[in-house]
VOBA-1610 file (N, C-alpha, C; in pm, whole numbers, padded with zeros to 5 digits, always signed):
BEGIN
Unk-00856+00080-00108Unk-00803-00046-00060Unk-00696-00015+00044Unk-00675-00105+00137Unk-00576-00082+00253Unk-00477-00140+00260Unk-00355-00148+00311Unk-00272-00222+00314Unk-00272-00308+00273Unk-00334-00400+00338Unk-00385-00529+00357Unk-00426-00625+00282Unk-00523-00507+00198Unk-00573-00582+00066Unk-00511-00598-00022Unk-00418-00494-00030Unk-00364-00429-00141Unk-00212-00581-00145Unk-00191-00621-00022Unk-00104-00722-00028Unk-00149-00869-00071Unk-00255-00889-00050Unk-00301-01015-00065Unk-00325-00995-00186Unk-00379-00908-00278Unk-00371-00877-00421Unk-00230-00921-00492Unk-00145-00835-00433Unk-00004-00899-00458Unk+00038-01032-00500Unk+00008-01094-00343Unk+00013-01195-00342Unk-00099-01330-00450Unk-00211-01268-00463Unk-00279-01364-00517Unk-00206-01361-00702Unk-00169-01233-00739Unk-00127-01216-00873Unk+00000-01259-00907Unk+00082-01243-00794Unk+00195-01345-00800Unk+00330-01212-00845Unk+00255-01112-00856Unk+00341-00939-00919Unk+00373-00885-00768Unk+00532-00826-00852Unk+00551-00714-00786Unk+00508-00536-00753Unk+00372-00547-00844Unk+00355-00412-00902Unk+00219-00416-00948Unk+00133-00315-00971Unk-00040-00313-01007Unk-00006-00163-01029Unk-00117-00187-01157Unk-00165-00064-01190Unk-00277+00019-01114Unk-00262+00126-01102Unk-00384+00241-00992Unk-00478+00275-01101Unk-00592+00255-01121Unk-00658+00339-01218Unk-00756+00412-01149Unk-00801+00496-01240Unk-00921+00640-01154Unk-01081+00585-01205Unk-01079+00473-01153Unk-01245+00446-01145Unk-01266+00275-01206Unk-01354+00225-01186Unk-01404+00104-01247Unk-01441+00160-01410Unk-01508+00242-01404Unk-01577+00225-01539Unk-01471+00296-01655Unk-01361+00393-01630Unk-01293+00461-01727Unk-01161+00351-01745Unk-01149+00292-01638Unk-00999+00228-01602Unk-00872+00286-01678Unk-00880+00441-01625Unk-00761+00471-01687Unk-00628+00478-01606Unk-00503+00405-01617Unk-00423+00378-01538Unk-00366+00544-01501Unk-00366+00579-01390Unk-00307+00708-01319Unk-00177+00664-01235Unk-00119+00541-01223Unk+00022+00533-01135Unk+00010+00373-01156Unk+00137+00344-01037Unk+00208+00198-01032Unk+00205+00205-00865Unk+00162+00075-00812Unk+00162+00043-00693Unk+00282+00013-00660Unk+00399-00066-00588Unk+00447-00121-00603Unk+00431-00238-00486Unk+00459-00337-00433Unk+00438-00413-00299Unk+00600-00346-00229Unk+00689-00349-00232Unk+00810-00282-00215Unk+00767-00152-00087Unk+00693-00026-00225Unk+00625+00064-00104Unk+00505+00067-00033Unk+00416-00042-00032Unk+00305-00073+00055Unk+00363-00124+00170Unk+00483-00149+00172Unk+00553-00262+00263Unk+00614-00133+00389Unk+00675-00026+00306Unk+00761+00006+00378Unk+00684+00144+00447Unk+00593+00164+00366Unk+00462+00274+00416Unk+00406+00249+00545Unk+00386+00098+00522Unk+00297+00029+00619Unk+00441+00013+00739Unk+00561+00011+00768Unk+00631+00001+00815Unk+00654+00159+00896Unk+00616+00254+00856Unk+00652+00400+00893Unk+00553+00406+00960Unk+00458+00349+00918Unk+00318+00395+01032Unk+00278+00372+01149Unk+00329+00194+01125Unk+00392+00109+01232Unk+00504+00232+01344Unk+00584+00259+01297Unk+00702+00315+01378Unk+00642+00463+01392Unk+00563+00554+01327Unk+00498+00678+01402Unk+00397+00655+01536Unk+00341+00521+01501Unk+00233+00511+01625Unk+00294+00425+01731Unk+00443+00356+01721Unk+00464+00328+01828Unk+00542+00436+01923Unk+00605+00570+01841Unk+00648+00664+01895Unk+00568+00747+01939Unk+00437+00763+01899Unk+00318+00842+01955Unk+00309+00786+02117Unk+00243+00621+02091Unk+00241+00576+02213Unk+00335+00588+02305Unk+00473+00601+02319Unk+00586+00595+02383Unk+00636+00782+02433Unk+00547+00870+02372Unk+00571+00968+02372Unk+00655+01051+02304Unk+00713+01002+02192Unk+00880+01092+02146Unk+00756+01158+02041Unk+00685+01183+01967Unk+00657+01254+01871Unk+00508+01350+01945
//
């Protein structure tokens, strides 16, 4: 899932937070999402590719 989705999930559940699990069929929880760091991930990536484009990196 991408950003993207992963926010509107958020948003549709009304949580700050989702469980990661390792597959549909075992659903065993392996971590915690949070919307907090989807936010700020998605914010760094934002700011590496506008420094790519601009030349500093």
């Amino acid at each position: 899932m991408n950003a993207k989705e992963a926010m509107a999930v958020f948003e549709d559940a009304e949580v700050e937070a989702l469980a990661v699990i390792d597959g549909s069929e075992s659903r065993r929880v392996i971590g915690l999402l949070t919307a907090s760091h989807v936010l700020r991930r998605y914010g760094e990536e934002i700011e590496k590719r506008r420094q790519e484009e601009v030349g500093l990196v």
